[in-house]
N, C-alpha and C positions, 0 to 999 in steps of 0.2 A: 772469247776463249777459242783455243785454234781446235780442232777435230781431234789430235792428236792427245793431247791433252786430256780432253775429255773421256778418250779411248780408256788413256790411264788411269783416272778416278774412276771413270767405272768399273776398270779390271778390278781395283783395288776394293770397292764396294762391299764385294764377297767374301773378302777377309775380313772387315770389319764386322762384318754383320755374322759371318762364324765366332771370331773374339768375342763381340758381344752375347751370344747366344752361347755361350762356354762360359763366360763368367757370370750369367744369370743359373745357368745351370751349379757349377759350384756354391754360389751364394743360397741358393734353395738346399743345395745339399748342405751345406753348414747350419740353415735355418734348422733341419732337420735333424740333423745332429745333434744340436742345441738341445733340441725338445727330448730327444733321445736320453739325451745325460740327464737332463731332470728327472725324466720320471726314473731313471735308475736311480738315480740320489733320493727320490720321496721313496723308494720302495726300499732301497735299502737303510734308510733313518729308520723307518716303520720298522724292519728289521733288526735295528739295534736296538730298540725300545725295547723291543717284545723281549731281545735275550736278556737283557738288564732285567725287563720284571720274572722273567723265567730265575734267573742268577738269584735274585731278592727271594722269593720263593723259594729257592733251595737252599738259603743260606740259614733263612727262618726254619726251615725244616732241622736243617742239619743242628741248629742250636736245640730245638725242641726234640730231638733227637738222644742229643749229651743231655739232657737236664732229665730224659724220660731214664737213660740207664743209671746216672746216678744214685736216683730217688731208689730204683731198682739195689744197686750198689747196695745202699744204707739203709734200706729195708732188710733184705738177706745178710 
């Protein structure tokens, strides 16, 4: 290999090895983002559970609610 040559590939070296250390770094940060998304989708599932038993809760209230004035109703 002539000097010259060799000059070249090594100029070139320091871009590769930036490239490479820029797409290690992107790749980490998408790991990380990944993880990110998860736990907002567990915390917000958890979230939608709870309003549906809250929801279920109210709905039984509000039925026992009408059936508490009626009795009241057809008493008086």
């Amino acid at each position: 290999m002539q000097p010259d040559t060799l000059a070249t590939l090594l100029s070139l070296l320091p871009g590769f090895l930036a490239a490479g250390a820029a797409y290690g770094g992107v790749k980490v940060g998408l790991n990380g983002a990944r993880q990110s998304i998860k736990s907002i989708e567990n915390i917000v599932s958890r979230l939608d559970e709870k309003v549906d038993n809250h929801g279920e809760r109210i709905t039984a209230i509000e039925v026992e609610t009408i059936n508490i004035k009626e009795r009241i109703d057809n008493e008086f």
